[in-house]
C-alpha positions as CSV (number, residue, x, y, z in Angstrom):
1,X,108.0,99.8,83.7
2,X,110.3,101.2,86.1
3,X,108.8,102.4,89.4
4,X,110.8,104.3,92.7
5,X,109.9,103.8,96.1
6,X,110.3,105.9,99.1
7,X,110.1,104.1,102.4
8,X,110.3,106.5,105.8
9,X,108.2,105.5,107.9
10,X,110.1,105.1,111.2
11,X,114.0,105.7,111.2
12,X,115.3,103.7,107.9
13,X,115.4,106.5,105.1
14,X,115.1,103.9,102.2
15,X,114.5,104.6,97.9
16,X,114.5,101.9,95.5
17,X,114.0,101.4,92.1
18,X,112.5,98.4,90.5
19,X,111.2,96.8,87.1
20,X,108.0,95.0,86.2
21,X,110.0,92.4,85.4
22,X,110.8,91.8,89.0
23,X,114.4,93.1,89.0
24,X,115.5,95.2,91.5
25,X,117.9,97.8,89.8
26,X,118.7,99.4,93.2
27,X,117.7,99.6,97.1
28,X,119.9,102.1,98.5
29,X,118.9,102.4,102.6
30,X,120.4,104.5,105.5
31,X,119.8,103.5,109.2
32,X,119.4,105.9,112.2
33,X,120.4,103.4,114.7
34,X,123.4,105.6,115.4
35,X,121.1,108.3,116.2
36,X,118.6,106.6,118.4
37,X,121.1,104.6,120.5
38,X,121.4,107.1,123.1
39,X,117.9,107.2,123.8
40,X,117.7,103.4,123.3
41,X,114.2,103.9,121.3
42,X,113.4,105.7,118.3
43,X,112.6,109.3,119.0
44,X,109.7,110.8,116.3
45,X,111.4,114.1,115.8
46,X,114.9,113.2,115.5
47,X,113.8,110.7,113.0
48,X,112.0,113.4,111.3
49,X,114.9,115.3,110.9
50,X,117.0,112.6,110.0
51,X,114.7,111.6,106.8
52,X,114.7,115.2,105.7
53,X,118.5,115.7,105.7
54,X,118.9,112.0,103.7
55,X,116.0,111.5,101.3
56,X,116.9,113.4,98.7
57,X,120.6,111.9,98.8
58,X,119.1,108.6,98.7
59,X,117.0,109.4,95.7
60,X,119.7,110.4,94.0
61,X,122.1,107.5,94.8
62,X,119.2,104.9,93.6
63,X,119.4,106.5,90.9
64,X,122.7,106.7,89.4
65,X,123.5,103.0,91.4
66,X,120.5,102.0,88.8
67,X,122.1,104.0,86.2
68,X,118.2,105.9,85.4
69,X,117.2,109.1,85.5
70,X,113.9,111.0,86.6
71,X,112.9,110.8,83.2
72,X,112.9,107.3,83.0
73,X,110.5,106.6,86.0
74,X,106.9,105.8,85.1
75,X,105.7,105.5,88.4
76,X,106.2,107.2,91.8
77,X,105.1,104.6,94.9
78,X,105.3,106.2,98.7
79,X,104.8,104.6,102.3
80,X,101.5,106.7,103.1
81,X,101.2,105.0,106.5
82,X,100.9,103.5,108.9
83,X,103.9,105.0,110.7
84,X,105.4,107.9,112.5
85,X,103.4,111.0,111.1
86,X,106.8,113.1,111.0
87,X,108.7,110.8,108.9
88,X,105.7,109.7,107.0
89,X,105.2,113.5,105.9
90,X,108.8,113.9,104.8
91,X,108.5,110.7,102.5
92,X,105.1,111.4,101.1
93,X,105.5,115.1,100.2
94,X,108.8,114.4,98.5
95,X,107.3,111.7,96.2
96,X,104.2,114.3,96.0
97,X,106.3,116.9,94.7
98,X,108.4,114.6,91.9
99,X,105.5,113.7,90.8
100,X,104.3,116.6,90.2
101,X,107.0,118.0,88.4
102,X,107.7,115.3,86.5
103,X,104.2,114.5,85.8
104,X,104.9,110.9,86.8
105,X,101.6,108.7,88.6
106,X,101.9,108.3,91.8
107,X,100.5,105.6,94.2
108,X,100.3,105.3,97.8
109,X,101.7,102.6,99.4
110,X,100.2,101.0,103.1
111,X,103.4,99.9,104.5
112,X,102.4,96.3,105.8
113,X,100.6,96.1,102.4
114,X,104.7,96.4,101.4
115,X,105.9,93.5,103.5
116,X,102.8,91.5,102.2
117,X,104.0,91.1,98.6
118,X,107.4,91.4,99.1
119,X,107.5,87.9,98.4
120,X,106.2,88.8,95.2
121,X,109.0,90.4,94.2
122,X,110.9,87.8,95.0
123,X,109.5,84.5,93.9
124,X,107.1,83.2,91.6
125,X,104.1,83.1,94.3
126,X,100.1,83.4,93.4
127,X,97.3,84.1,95.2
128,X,96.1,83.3,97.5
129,X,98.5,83.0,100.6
130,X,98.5,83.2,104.4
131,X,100.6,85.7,106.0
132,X,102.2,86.1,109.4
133,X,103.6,89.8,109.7
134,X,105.8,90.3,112.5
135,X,107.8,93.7,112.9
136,X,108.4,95.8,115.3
137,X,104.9,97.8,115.5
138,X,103.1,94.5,114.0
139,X,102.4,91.2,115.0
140,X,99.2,90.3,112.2
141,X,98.0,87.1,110.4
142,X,96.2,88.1,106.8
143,X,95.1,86.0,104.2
144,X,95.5,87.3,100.8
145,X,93.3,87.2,98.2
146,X,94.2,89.3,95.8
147,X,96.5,92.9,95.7
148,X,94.0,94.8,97.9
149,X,92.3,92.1,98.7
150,X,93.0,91.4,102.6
151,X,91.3,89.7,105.0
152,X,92.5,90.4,108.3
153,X,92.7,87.0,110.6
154,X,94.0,88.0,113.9
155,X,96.9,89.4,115.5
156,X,98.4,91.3,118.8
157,X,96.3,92.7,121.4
158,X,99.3,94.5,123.5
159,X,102.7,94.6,122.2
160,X,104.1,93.3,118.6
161,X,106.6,91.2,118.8
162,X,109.4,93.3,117.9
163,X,109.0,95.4,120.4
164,X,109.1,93.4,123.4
165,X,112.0,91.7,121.5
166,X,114.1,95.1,121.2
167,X,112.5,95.9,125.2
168,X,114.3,92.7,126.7
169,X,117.7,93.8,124.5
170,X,117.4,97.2,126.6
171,X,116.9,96.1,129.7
172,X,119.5,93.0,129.6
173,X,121.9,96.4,128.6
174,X,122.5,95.5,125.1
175,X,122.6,98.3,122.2
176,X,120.1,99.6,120.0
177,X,118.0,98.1,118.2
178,X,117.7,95.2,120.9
179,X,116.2,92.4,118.7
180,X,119.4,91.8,116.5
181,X,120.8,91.7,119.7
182,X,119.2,89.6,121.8
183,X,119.3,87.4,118.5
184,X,123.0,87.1,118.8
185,X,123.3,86.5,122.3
186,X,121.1,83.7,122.0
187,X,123.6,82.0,119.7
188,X,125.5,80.9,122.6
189,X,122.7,80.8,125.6
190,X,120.1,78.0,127.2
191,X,117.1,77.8,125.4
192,X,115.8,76.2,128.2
193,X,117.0,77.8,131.3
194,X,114.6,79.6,132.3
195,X,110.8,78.8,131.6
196,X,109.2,81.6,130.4
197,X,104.9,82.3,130.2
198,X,103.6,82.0,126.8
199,X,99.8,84.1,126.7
200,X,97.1,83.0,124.7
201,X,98.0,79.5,123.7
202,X,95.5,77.7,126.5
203,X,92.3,79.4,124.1
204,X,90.4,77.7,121.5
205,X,91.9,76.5,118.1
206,X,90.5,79.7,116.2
207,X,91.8,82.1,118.7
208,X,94.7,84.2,115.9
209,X,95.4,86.7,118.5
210,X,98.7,87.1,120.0
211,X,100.0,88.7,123.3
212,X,103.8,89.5,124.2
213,X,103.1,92.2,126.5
214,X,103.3,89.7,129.7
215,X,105.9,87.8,128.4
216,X,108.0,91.0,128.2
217,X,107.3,91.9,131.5
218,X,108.1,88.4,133.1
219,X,111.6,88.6,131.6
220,X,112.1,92.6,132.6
221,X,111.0,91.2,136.3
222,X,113.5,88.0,136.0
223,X,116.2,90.4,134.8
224,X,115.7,93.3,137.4
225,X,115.7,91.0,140.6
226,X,118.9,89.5,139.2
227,X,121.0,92.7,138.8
228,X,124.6,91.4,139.8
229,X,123.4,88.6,137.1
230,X,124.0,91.4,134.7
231,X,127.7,91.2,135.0
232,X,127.5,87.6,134.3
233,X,127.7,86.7,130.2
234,X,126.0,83.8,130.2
235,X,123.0,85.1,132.2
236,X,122.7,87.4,129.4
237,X,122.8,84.5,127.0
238,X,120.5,82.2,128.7
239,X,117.8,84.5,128.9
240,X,118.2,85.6,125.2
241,X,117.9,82.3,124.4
242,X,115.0,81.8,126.5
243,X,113.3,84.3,125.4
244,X,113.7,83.5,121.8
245,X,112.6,79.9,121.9
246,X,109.6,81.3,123.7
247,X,108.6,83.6,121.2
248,X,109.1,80.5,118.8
249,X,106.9,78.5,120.4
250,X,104.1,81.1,120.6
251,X,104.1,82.1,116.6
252,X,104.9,78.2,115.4
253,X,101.8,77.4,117.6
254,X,99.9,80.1,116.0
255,X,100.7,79.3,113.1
256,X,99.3,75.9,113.1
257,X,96.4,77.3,114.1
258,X,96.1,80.1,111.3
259,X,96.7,77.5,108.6
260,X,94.1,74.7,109.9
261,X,91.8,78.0,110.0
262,X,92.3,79.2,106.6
263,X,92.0,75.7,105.5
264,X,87.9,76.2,106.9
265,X,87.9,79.4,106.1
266,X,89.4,80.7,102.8
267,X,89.3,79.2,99.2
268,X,92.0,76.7,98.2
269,X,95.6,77.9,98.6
270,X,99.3,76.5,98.7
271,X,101.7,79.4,100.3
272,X,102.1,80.5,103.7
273,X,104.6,83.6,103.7
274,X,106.1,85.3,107.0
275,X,107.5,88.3,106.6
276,X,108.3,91.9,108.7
277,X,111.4,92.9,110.2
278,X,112.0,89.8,112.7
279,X,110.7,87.4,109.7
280,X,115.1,88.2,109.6
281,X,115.8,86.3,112.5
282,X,117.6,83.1,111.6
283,X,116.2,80.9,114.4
284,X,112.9,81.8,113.7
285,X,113.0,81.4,110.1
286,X,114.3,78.0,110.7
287,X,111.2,76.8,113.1
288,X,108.8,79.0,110.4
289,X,109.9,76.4,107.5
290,X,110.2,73.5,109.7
291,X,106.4,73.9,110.8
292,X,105.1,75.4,107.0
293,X,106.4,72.3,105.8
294,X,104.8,69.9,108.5
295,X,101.5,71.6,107.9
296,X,101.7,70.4,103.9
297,X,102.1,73.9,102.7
298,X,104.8,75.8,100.5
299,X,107.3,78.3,102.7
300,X,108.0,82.1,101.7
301,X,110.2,84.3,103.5
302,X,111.8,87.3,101.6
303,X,115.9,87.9,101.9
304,X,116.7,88.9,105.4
305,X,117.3,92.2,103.5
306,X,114.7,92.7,102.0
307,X,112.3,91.9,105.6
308,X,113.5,94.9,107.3
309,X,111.9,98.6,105.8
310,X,113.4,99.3,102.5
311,X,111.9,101.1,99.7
312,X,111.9,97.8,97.3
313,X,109.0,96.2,98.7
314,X,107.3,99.7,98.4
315,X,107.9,99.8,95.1
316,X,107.2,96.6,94.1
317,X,103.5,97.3,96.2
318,X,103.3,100.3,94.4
319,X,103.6,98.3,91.0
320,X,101.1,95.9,91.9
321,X,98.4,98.2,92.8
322,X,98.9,100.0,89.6
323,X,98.7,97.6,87.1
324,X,95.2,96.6,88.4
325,X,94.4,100.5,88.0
326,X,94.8,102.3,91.3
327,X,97.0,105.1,91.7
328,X,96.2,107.7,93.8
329,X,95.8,111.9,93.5
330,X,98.3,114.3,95.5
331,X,96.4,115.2,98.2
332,X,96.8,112.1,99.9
333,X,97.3,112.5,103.3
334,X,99.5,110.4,106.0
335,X,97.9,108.0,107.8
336,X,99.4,106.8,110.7
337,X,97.3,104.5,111.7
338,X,95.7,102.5,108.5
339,X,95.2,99.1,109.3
340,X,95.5,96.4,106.4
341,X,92.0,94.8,105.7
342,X,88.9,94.9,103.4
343,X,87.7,97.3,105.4
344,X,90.1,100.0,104.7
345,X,91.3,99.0,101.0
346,X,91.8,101.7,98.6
């Protein structure tokens, strides 16, 4: 089967096309960093815009790049939330409308259900697995038990962690999106010149939940009371690096935590997967393994490529959900807010 996937739910337009056989025959992807540099954040209506003007470009180059037509598409998959509503809209009713005409089934997609199975795609993974989701707007631990089958285990309370990582890139003056950034920087900076709070890692072993909120503001405070630091490179560095390592030591710890849990908790399993958009961070993919590994569990993290939004691992979702029999009618609405757990499983 060959399924297309439309992925626009903040400012990456992104359609894919990929195989039951787990190849994928293209992943075409344009960024609006450009856009939203100015304004240093993503702004909802430009993005909006900005899906509208490239979606049906990108359909069309996944397309001939995979050498396929419409016709040769069994199934339809689209991010239905959660997200931005405006950019959710523009990628829902353009799959809507496809299939439609080309009376093709179509299945909606929950877009951290996306970056769950990614590693599906990828590898030769079973259920069930623990996940650690990091991303911009999410900072969650799931255990999987089966496609739709989620428990939810803990996860931020305040800020996800690639926020406050693309908040310290802005105010240490560096350009949009901050967390590649401040990834960079760090390259070249003291992990361990500054000392940096780390929240909710003095509470009890079962304690999942994560907070980067004050964390963020401790290094917005250390940076604004040092302003004629700013002119000095390896300030910059040093709290990059900082910062970083802190972050590190907050989701490694965690993540002991969440797999001694599961271990109580959950039936038998062998994989621990992290994935989401800073899942691309080299440094941290590095202490992820390192501490999978020490924990006696096997270590997933999809291509770095294929952690940010792209319309593969919607796809691929879409796939999965279908072959056990759900697909879903065209009145499905966006949902901007649809948390991933039993309790909202369709």
């Amino acid at each position: 089967m060959k399924i297309l996937g439309i992925e626009s739910s903040c400012d990456d337009t992104s359609v894919a096309i990929v195989n039951s056989k787990k190849q994928i025959l293209s992943n075409e992807r344009i960024s609006q960093d450009d856009i939203h540099q100015f304004y240093k954040g993503v702004v909802p209506e430009l993005a909006a815009r900005n899906h509208t003007y490239h979606i049906d470009k990108m359909t069309k180059k996944a397309l001939k790049s995979s050498g396929l037509s419409l016709n040769n598409i069994d199934i339809i998959a689209s991010t239905a939330g959660p997200g931005l509503i405006g950019g959710l809209l523009v990628g829902l009713s353009f799959a809507k409308t496809l299939a439609q005409v080309k009376k093709i089934p179509f299945v909606a997609v929950n877009h951290l259900e996306g970056h769950a199975l990614t590693v599906r795609l990828v590898n030769d993974i079973k259920f069930p697995y623990l996940v650690l989701l990091i991303s911009g707007g999410h900072s969650n631990f799931y255990f999987l038990k089966n496609t739709n089958k989620y428990d939810f285990i803990g996860g931020t309370l305040d800020d996800a962690v690639g926020e406050a990582f693309d908040k310290v890139g802005k105010v240490l003056g560096l350009k949009f999106p901050g967390g590649p950034e401040v990834e960079k920087k760090a390259l070249k900076g003291d992990e361990n010149a500054f000392i940096f709070p780390k929240p909710l890692l003095r509470t009890v072993h079962t304690d999942l939940n994560l907070s980067f909120s004050g964390l963020k503001s401790h290094v917005i405070k250390l940076v604004n009371s040092n302003k004629n630091n700013l002119i000095s490179k390896s300030f910059i560095e040093d709290v990059s690096a900082s910062f970083q390592k802190t972050v590190s030591d907050i989701l490694v710890n965690k993540l002991k935590r969440a797999v001694k849990y599961c271990n109580e908790k959950f039936e038998a399993y062998d994989s621990v997967v992290v994935t989401g958009g800073v899942a691309s961070n080299s440094y941290l993919r590095k202490k992820f393994i390192e501490n999978i590994i020490s924990s006696n569990k096997k270590p997933f993290i999809p291509p770095a490529n294929l952690c940010t939004d792209n319309g593969a691992m919607i796809a691929w979702a879409g796939y999965e959900r279908f072959k056990l029999g759900y697909s879903n009618s065209l009145n499905f609405k966006a949902m901007p807010r649809w948390p991933l757990d039993k309790r909202n499983a369709l």
